[in-house]
C-alpha positions as CSV (number, residue, x, y, z in Angstrom):
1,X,0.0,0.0,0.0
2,X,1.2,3.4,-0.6
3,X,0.0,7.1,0.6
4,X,-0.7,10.4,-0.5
5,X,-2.3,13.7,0.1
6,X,-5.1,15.4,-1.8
7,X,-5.7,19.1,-1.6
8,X,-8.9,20.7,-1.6
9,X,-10.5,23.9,-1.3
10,X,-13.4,23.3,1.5
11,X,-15.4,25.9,0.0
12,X,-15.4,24.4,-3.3
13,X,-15.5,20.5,-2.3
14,X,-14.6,19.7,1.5
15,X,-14.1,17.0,3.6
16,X,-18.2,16.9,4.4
17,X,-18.5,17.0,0.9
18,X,-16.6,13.2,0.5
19,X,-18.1,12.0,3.0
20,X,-21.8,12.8,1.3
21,X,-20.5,10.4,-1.4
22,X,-20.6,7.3,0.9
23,X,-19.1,4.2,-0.3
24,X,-19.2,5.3,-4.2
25,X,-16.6,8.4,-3.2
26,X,-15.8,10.9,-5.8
27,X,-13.4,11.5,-9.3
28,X,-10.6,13.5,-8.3
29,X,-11.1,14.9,-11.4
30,X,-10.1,18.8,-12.5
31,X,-6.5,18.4,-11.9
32,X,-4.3,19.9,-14.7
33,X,-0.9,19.2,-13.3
34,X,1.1,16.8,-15.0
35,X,3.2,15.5,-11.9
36,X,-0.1,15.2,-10.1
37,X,-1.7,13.3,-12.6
38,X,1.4,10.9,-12.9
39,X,1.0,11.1,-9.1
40,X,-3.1,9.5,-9.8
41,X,-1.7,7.2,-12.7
42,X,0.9,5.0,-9.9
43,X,-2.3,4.4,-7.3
44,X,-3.7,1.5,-6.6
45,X,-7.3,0.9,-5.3
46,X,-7.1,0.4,-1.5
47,X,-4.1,2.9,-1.6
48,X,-4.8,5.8,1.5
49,X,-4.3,9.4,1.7
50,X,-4.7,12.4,3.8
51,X,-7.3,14.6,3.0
52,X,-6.0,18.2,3.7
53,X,-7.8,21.4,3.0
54,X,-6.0,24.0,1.2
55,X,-6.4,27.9,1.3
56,X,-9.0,27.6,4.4
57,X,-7.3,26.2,7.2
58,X,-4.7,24.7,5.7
59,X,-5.1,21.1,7.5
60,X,-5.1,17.6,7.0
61,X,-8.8,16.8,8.5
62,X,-9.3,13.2,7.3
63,X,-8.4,9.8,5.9
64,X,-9.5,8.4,2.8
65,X,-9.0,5.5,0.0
66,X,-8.3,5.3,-3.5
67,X,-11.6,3.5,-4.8
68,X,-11.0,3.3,-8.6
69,X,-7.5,3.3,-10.2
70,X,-6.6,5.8,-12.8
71,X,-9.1,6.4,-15.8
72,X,-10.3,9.4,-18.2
73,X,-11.2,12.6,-16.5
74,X,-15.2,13.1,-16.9
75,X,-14.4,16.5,-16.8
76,X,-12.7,17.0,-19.8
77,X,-12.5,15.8,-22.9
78,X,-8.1,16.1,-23.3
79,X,-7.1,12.5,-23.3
80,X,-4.2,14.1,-21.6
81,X,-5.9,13.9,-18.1
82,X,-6.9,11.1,-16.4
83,X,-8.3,10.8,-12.1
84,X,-9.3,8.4,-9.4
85,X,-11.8,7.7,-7.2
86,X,-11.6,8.3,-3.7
87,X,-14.1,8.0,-0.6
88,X,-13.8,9.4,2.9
89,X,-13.0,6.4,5.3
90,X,-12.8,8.6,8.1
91,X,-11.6,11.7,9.8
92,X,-9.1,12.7,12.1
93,X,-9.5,13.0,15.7
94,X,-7.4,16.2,15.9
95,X,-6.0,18.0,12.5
96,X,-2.8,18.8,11.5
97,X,-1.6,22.5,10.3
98,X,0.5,23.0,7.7
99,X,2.2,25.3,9.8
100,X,2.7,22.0,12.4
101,X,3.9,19.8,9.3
102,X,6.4,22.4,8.9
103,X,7.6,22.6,12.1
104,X,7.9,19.3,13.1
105,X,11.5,17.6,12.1
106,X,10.6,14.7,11.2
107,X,8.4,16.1,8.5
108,X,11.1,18.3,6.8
109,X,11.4,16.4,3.9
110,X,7.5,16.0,3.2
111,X,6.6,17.2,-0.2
112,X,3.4,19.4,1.7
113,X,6.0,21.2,3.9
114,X,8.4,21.9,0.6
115,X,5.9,22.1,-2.2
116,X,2.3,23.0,-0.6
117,X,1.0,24.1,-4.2
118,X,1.0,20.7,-5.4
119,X,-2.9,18.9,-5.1
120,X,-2.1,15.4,-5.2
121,X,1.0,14.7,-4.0
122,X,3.5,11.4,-2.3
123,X,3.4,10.0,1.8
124,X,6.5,8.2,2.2
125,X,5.5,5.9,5.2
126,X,7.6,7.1,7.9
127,X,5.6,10.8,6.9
128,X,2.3,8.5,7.4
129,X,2.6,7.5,10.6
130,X,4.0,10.9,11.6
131,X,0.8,12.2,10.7
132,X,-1.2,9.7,12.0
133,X,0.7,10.1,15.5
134,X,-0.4,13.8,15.3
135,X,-4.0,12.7,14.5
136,X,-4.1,10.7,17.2
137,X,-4.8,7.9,15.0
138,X,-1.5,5.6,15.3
């Protein structure tokens, strides 16, 4: 299993917003970067990521899983760009800041603390359990 982060703007599509979606979850489609598509195209279903919202808080607020591998985006019709599914599986008991990812040394290397523009982006696994430590999920 690998992990990964997925950026969202709560006011557009927030973490209540997954959760809606039940079991079925959600195309992460829309995304027009080429490393975070390339990012989509190496997940596997089962896969688990942090589901952090960007520009309003700025925090990792729950946990979800990839539910359908890589396939056309729906929202476009560029062959170019291609999304997954994901649905919520549940959400942290406490969140996580980007300003605490930042400060915390055993995070310095984590592409969110070094690259926070980037929506879908790697968790190595020592970063995971980091995280989940801090979500009080370990």
């Amino acid at each position: 299993m690998r992990y990964w982060l997925f950026k969202s703007e709560p006011d557009v599509f927030g973490w209540d917003d997954l959760v809606a979606k039940g079991d079925t979850g959600e195309e992460w489609d829309g995304v027009r970067n080429y490393q975070a598509r390339n990012n989509m195209r190496e997940m596997k279903i089962g896969d688990r990521g942090l589901f952090y919202h960007s520009n309003i808080g700025k925090e990792v607020v729950g946990i979800v899983e990839v539910a359908a591998e890589a396939h056309p985006d729906s929202s476009t019709d560029d062959p170019r760009w291609e999304c997954v599914d994901i649905r919520a599986v549940k959400p942290v008991k406490r969140t996580v800041t980007l300003d605490e990812v930042k400060a915390e040394p055993r995070l310095k290397d984590m592409v969110l603390a070094n690259n926070s523009r980037l929506s879908v982006q790697p968790v190595s696994p020592a970063e995971w359990a980091v995280i989940m430590e801090l979500t009080g999920l370990e």
